[in-house]
C-alpha positions in Angstrom: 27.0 -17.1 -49.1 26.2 -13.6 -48.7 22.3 -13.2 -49.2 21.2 -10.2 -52.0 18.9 -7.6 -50.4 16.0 -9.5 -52.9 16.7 -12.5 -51.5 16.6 -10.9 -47.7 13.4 -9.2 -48.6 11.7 -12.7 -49.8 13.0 -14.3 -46.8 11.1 -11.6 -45.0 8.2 -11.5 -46.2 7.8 -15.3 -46.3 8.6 -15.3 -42.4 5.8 -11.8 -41.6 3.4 -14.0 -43.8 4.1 -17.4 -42.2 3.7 -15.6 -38.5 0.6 -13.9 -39.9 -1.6 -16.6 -41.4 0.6 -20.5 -40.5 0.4 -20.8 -44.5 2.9 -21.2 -46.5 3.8 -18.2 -48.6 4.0 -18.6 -52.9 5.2 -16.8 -55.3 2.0 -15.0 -56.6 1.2 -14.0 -53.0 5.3 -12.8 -52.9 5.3 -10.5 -55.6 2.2 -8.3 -54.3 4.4 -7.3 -51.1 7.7 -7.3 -52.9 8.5 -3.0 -53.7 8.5 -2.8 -57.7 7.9 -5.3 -60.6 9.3 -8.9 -60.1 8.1 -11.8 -61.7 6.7 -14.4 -60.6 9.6 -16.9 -62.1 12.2 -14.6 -60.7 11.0 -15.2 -57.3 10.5 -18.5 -57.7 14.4 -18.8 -59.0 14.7 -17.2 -55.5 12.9 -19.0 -53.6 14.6 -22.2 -54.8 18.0 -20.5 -54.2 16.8 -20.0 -50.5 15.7 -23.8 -50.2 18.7 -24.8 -51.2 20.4 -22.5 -49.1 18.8 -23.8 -46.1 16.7 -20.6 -45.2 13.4 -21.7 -46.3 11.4 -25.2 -46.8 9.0 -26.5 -48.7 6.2 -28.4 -47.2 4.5 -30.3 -50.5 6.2 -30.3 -53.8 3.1 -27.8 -55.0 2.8 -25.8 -51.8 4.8 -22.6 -51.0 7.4 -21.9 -49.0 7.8 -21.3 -44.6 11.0 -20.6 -43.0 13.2 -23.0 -41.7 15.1 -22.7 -37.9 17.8 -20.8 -40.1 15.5 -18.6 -41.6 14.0 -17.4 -38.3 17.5 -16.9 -36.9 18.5 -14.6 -39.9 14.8 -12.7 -39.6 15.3 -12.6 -35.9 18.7 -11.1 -36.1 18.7 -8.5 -39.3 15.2 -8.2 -40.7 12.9 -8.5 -38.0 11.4 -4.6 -37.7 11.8 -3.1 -34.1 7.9 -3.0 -32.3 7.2 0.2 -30.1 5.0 -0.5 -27.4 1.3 1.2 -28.2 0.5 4.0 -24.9 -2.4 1.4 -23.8 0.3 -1.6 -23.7 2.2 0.4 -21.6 -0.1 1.6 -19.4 -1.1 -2.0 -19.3 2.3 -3.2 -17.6 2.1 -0.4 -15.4 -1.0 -0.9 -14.1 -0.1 -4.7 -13.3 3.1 -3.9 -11.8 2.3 -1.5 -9.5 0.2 -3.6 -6.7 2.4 -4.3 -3.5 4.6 -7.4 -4.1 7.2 -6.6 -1.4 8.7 -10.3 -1.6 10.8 -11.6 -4.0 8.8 -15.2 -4.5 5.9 -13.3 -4.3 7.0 -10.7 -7.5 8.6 -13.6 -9.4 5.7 -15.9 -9.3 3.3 -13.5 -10.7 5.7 -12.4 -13.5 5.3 -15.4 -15.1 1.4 -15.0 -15.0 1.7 -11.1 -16.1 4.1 -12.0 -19.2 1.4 -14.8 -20.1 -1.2 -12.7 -20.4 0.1 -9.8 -22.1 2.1 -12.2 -24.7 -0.3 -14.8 -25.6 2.3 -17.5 -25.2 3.0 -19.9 -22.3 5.2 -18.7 -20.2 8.1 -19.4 -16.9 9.6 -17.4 -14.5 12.3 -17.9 -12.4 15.5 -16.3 -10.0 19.2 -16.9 -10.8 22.1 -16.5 -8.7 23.2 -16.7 -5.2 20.3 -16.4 -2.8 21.6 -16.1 0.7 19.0 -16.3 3.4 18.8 -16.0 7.2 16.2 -15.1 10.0 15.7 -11.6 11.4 13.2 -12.2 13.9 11.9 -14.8 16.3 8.7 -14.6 18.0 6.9 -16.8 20.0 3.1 -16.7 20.8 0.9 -18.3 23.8 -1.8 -20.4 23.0 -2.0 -22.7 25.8 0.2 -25.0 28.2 0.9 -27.3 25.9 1.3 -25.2 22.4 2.1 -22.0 21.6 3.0 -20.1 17.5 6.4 -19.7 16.5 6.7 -16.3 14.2 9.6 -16.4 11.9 11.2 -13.3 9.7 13.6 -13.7 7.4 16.2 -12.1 5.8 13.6 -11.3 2.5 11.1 -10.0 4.7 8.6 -12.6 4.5 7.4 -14.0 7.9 6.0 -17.3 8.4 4.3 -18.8 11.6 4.0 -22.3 12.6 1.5 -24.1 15.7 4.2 -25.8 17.5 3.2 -29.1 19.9 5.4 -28.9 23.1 6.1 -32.3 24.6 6.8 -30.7 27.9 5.4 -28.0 29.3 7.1 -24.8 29.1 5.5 -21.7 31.6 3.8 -18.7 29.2 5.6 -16.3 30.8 8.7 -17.6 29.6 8.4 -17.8 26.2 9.4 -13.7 25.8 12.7 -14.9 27.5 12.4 -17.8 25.0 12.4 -15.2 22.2 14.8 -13.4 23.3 17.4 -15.8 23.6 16.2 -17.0 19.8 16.8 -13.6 18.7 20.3 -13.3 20.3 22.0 -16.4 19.2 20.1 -18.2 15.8 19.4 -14.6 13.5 21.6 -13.6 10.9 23.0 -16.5 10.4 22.2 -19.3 7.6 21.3 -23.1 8.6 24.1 -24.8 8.7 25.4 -22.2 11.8 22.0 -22.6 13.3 22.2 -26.5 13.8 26.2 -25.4 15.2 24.7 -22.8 18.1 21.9 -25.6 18.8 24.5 -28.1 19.9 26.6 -25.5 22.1 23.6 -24.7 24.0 22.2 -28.0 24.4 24.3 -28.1 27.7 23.1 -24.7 29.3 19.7 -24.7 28.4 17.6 -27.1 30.8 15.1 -30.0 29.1 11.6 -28.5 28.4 13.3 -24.9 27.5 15.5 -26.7 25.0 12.9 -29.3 23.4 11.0 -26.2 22.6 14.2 -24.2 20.9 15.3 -27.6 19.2 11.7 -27.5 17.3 12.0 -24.0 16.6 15.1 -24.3 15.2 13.7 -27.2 13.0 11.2 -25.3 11.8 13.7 -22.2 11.0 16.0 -24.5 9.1 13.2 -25.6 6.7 12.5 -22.3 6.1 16.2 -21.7 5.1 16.5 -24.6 2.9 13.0 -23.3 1.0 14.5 -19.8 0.7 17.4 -20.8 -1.0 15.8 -23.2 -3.0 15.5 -22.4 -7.1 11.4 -22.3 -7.7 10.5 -22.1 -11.4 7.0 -21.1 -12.1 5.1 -22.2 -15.5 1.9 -20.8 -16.2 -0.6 -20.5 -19.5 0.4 -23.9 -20.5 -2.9 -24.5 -22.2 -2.3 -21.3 -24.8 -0.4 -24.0 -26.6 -3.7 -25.2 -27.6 -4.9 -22.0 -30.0 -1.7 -22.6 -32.4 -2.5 -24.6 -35.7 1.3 -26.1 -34.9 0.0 -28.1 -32.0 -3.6 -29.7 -33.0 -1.8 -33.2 -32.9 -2.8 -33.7 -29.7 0.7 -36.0 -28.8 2.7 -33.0 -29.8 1.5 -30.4 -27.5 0.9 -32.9 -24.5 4.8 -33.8 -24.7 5.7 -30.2 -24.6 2.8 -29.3 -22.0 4.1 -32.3 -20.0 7.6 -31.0 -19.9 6.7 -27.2 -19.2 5.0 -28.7 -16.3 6.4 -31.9 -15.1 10.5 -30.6 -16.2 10.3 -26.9 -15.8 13.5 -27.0 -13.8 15.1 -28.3 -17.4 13.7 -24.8 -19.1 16.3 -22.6 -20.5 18.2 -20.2 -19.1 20.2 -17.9 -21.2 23.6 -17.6 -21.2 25.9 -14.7 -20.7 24.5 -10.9 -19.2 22.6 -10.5 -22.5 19.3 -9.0 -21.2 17.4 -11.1 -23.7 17.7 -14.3 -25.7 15.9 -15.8 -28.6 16.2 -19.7 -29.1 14.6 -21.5 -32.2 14.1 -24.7 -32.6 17.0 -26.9 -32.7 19.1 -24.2 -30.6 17.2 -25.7 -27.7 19.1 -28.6 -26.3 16.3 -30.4 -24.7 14.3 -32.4 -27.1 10.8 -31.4 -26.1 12.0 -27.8 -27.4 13.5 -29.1 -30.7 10.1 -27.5 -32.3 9.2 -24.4 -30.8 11.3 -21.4 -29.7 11.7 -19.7 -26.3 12.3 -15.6 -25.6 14.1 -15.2 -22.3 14.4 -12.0 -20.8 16.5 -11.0 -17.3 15.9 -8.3 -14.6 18.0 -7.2 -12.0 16.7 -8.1 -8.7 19.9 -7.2 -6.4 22.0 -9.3 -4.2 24.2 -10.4 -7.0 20.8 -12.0 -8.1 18.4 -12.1 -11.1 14.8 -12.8 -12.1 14.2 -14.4 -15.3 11.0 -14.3 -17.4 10.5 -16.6 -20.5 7.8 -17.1 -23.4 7.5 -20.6 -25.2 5.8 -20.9 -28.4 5.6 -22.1 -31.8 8.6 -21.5 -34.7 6.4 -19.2 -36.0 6.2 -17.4 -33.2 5.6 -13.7 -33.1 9.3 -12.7 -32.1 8.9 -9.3 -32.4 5.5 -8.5 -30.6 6.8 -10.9 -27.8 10.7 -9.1 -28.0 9.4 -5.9 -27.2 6.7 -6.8 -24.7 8.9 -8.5 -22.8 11.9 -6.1 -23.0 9.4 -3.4 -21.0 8.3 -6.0 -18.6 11.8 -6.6 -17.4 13.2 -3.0 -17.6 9.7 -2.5 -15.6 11.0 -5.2 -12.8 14.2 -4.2 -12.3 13.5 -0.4 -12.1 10.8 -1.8 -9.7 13.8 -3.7 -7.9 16.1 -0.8 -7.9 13.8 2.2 -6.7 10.2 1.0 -5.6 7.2 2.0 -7.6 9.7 3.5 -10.2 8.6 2.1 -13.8 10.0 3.3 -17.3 9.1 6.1 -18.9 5.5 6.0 -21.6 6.8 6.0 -24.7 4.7 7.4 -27.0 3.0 5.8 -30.4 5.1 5.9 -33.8 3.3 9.0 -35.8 
């Protein structure tokens, strides 16, 4: 059934005051926002034709009405009003964004903290796609006769170092030649063909020199495996804790739980839409089933990308959060695509 534009209006202005306040919304308080004279038994006529047409609920037989999952999804997708970003939330983003975070882990790990704090919300952060990693440097340091650093650079640019043990002695001067034969066979080249060149050199290299490559290889191999890993970041769980929706205390420590102990179940949107809106019951996992999740995807390159997302309450504020988060990952992938490059202020609605 095709909703009238009084009925759309209602729906709307039950949702805005729902977001607003976490009351339900009657008919007295209605008809001050509606635009010219209605009634207060027309709206209530409406109002029971939008209960009964699943867009709105009623708590208590005397109380007014808040939206239900279907009502949200409407509001979210035709009556929600478009937020502009303010010059100080801009600036805001910005300024966050343009500290050095040359590494990819590094970047996507704070996103998640960045989003948090300018949304209000809990939020999660994570990379999708193929991640393909290998080392581009070896290096390895003297410390004494029986122990020296291994320096490891991969593909991503972060380097890592390790205090390796050596069960034999191997001579100080020899590790450059150590190095150098590290550089020439076991960079560019993922784990998997690392373990391969180990074995082929095991007969040419003599017992202490290849003890030492075998744990150096070791060590390169768990950095590989890391790299390529999936890490999903949660932060600002305990925001939960200011929403009306989540004073039962066994409610928000089932969700909490979950952000934390199942993050790697969080969703992740489908399609190349750069954002997605979930409510409710469009969540498959349970612990979602009452609160909704904004997702948002930058481009990070590499046939790669990062993904930011904000959990709340129903009555979350979908288009404060929307828009936020919209700059924040047009921010990141400009970021991504020509350093220190962030979009354009946009200036305040007159």
């Amino acid at each position: 059934m095709e909703l009238t534009d009084r009925k759309k209006q209602i729906l709307k202005i039950v949702v805005d005051g729902y977001i607003a306040t976490a009351e339900p919304m009657g008919s007295k308080a209605i008809a001050e926002k509606m635009t010219g004279k209605i009634s207060s038994a027309t709206i209530r006529n409406e109002l029971a034709d939008l209960v009964e047409l699943g867009y709105l609920e009623q708590p208590h037989t005397s109380a007014g009405r808040i939206p239900s999952p279907k009502g949200y999804r409407l509001y979210v997708n035709e009556l929600m009003e478009q937020r502009t970003l303010s010059a100080e939330e801009t600036a805001s983003i910005n300024a966050s964004l343009s500290g050095k975070m040359a590494q990819v882990d590094q970047v996507v790990s704070q996103a998640g903290q960045m989003v948090s704090r300018f949304v209000g919300y809990p939020s999660y952060a994570m990379t999708e796609g193929k991640r393909e990693a290998s080392v581009r440097r070896f290096e390895l340091i003297a410390v004494d006769e029986d122990s020296c650093i291994a320096v490891v650079m991969l593909s991503d640019s972060r380097v890592k170092s390790q205090l390796l043990r050596v069960t034999l002695p191997v001579a100080q001067d020899a590790l450059p030649e150590m190095s150098h034969l590290l550089n020439t066979h076991f960079t560019a080249i993922d784990a998997a063909e690392i373990s391969a060149r180990l074995m082929n050199l095991s007969d040419q290299v003599s017992g202490n020199w290849f003890l030492l490559l075998n744990q150096v290889c070791d060590y390169a191999r768990e950095l590989l495996q890391e790299a390529t890993h999936q890490s999903v970041f949660t932060t600002g769980t305990s925001q939960l804790l200011k929403f009306p929706e989540y004073r039962d205390v066994d409610k928000a420590h089932e969700l909490m739980s979950f952000m934390v102990d199942n993050k790697e179940n969080l969703p992740i949107p489908a399609g190349d839409s750069p954002m997605q809106i979930l409510i409710g019951p469009e969540n498959v996992n349970e612990a979602l089933k009452e609160s909704s999740v904004v997702i948002a995807s930058y481009d990070i390159g590499d046939n790669m990308r990062g993904l930011v997302g904000v959990v709340g309450p129903t009555r979350m504020d979908y288009a404060t959060v929307a828009a936020r988060l919209s700059y924040f990952a047009e921010s990141l992938s400009r970021m991504f695509g020509a350093p220190h490059q962030l979009p354009a202020k946009e200036e305040p609605n007159q």
